[in-house]
N, C-alpha and C positions, 0 to 999 in steps of 0.2 A: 340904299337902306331897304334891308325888308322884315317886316314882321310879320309873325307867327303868333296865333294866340292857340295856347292848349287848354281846355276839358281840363277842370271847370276852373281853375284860377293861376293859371303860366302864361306866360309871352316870354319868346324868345326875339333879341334885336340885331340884328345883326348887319353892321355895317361896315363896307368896303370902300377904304378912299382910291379914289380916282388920280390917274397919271395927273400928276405935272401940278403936282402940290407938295412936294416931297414925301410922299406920305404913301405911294404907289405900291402894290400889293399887301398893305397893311390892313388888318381886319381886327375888329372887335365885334364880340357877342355878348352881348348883356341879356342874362338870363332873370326873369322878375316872377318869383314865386309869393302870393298872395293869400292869404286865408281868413274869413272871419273869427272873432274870439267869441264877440256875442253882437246886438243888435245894434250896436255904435262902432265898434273898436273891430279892426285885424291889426294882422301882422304882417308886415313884407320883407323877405327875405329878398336877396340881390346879388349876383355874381358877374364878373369881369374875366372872360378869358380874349387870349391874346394874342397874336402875333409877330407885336416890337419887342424891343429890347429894353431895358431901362434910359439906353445911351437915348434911345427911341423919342423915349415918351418917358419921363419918370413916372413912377407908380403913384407915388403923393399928387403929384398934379392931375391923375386920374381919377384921385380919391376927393379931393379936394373940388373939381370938378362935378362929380357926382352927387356928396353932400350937396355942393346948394341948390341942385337940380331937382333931389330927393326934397330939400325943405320947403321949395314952391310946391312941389306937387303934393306936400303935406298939406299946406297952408290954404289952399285949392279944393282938398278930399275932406280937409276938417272942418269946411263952411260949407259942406254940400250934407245936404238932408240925409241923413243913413237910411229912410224909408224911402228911398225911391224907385220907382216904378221898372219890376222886370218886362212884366208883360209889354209891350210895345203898342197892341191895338189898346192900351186903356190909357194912353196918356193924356187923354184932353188936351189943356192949354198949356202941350211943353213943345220949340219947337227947336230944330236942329240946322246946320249948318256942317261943310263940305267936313271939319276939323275933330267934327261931331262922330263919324264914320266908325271908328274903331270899335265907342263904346257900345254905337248902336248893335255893331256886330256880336258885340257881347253880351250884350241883355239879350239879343235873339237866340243866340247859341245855348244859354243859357238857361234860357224859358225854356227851349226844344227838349233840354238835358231835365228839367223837372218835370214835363208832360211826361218824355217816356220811361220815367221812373214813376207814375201813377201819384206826381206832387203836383200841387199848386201854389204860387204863389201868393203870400198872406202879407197885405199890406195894411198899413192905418186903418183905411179909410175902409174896408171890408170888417176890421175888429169896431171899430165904430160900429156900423150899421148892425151888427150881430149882436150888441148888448143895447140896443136900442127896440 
């Protein structure tokens, strides 16, 4: 398995099974394009391409598959704070784990991608202090 994350909201996944599974030079890449709508809500878009057959792999059990994969990681993103922290030096008391890596990758990338556009990131707890 490897992933790829693209500037500012893509990951590509892209996975090869291994000899002596029946499943040997079969690849899938799962493309996951993301976007915000506004300060709670985005959108994700999600594609599947292939290299079995139907006889393979049918397509419904890929899709089927997916759906409930997609509803945990729903269920996951939509009990997680929407104000959370890009910057990475201001987290205080959050802390992370091996599993954690990706997203960290992402908020850094992320942050680096609004400095050299001359942004900053605006969180709660900044609009707090500024009407205080």
């Amino acid at each position: 398995m490897r992933n790829a994350y693209f500037l500012p909201f893509s990951r590509r996944l892209d996975i090869e099974y291994p000899a002596g599974n029946g499943r040997a030079g079969r690849r899938h890449i799962i493309i996951n394009c993301f976007t915000p709508i506004d300060d709670g809500n985005m959108q994700l878009c999600q594609w599947l391409f292939r290299n079995d057959t139907e006889e393979d792999c049918p397509a419904q059990m890929l899709i089927d598959f997916d759906a409930e994969i997609t509803r945990e990681d729903k269920d996951i993103l939509e009990s997680t704070d929407s104000d959370a922290l890009v910057d990475l030096r201001r987290r205080g008391v959050e802390y992370s784990m091996d599993s954690d890596r990706p997203g960290i990758l992402i908020r850094k990338k992320l942050m680096e991608l609004l400095v050299k556009h001359g942004e900053q990131e605006i969180h709660r707890s900044t609009i707090s202090r500024q009407k205080i």
